[in-house]
C-alpha positions in Angstrom: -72.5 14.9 -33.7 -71.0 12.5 -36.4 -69.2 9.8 -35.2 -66.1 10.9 -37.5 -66.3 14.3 -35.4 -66.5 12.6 -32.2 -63.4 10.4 -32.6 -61.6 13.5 -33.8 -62.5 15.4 -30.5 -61.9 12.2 -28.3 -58.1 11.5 -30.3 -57.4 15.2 -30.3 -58.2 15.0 -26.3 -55.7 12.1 -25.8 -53.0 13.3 -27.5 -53.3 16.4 -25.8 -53.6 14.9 -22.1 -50.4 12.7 -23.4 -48.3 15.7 -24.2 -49.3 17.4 -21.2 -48.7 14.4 -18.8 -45.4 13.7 -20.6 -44.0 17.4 -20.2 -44.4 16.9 -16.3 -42.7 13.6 -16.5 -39.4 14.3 -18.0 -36.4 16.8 -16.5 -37.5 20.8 -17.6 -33.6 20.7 -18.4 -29.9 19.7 -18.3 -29.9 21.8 -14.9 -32.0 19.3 -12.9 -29.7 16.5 -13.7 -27.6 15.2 -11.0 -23.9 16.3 -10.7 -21.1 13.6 -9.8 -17.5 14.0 -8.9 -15.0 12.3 -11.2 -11.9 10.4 -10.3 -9.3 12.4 -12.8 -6.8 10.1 -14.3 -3.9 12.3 -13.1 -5.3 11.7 -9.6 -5.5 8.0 -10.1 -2.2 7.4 -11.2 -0.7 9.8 -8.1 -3.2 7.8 -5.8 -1.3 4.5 -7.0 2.2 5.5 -7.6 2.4 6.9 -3.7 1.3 3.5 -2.1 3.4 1.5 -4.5 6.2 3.8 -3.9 5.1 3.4 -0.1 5.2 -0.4 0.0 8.7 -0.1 -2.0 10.1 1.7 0.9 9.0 -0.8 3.4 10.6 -3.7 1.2 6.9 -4.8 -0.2 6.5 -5.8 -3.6 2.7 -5.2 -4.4 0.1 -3.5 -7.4 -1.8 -0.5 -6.6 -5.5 -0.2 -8.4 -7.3 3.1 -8.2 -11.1 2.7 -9.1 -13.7 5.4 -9.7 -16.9 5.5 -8.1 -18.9 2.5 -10.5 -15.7 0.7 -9.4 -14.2 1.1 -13.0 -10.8 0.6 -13.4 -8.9 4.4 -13.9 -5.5 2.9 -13.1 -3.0 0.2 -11.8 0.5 -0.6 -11.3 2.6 -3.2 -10.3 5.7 -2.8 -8.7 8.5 -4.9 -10.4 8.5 -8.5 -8.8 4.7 -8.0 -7.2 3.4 -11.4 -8.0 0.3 -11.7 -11.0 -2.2 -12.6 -8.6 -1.6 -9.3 -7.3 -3.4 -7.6 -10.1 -6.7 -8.7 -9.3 -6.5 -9.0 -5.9 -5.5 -5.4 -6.3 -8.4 -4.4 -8.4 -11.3 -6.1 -6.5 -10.3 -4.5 -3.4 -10.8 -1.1 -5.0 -14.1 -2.3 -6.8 -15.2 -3.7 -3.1 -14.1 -0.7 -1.1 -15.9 2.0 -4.0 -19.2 -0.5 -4.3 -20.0 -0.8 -0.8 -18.0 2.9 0.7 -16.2 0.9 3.1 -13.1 -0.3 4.0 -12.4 -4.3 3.3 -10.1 -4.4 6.6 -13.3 -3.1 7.9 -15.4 -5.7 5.9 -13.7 -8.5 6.8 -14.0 -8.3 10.6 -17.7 -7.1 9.8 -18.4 -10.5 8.5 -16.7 -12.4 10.8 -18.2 -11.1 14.0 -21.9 -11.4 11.7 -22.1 -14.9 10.3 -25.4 -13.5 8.7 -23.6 -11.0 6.3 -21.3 -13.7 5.3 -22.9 -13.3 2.1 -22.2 -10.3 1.1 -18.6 -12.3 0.1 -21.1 -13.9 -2.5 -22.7 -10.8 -4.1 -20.7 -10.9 -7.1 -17.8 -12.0 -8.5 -15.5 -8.7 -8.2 -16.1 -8.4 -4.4 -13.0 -9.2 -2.3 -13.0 -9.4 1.5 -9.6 -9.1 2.1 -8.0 -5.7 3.7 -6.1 -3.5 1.6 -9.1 -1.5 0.1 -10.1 2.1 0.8 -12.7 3.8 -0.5 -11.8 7.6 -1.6 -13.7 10.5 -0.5 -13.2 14.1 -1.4 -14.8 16.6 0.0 -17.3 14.2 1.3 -18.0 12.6 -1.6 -17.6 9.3 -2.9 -15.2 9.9 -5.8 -13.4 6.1 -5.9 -11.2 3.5 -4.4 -7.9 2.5 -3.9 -7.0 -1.4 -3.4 -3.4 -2.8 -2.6 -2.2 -6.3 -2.9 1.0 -7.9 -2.6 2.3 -7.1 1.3 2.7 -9.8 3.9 -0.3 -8.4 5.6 -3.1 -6.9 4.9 -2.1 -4.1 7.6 0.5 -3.6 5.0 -1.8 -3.0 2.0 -3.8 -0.3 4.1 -1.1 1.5 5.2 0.4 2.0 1.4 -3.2 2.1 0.3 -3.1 5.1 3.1 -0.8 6.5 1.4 -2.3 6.7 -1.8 -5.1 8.2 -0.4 -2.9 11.0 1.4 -1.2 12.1 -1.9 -4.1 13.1 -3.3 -6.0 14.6 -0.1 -8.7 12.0 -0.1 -9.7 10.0 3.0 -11.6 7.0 3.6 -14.4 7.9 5.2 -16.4 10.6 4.6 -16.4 13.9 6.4 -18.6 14.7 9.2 
């Protein structure tokens, strides 16, 4: 055999066992890929309105931030007076609560009662340990996070962040 022949056989070989190795690699189709729940803005903005509405009520001046599941901003609102700290405080509450599916009331006293997990304050530089963030499930699933800042308390903040949850039939933990 010529040794033009054999590198055609050998090439031909390869770039068959490529194709073939390759076809089993990648997704047959657009049904295999996953399927995620989105936050809808119409949602987001009822989420927010109810707990700033909520915190009006109960003489509170804060800003309401509804996140989605990457713990992207969908929508935010600040109640007139709420202070401009408020708007971050408000945001990174909702980015915490959506990143790590927890509450930050709950987060709080977690690090507190284990020094070791203090770090978790650290991870980066939109987490916020502070209560007033709830992550949003629906129908299970994680689908976002609400975070309120601005009440005396951060007993305060969940209960209007509660109530942000409640007007669109999320909860904060997810069903069992």
């Amino acid at each position: 055999m010529s040794q033009t022949l054999l590198r055609r056989i050998v090439s031909a070989t390869g770039l068959l066992t490529l194709t073939l190795g390759l076809g089993h690699a990648l997704p047959v189709g657009a049904d295999e890929l996953p399927k995620e729940s989105v936050l809808p803005l119409a949602l987001a903005t009822t989420a927010a309105t109810a707990a700033v509405e909520q915190c009006r009520a109960d003489g509170y001046r804060v800003t309401a931030a509804v996140v989605d599941r990457q713990g992207l901003l969908r929508a935010q609102l600040r109640a007139d007076g709420a202070g401009p700290h408020t708007l971050d405080s408000s945001r990174k509450k909702a980015y915490t609560a959506a990143s790590l599916r927890r509450t930050t009331s709950d987060l709080a006293e977690l690090i507190a009662k284990v020094p070791s997990l203090q770090a978790l304050r650290d991870m980066n530089q939109e987490i916020l340990m502070l209560g007033g963030g709830l992550p949003a499930f629906i129908n299970g699933e994680l689908v976002g996070a609400i975070g309120v800042g601005g009440a005396p308390g951060t007993q305060f903040d969940d209960a209007c962040a509660q109530k942000g949850l409640d007007a669109v039939g999320a909860t904060a933990k997810p069903a069992s």
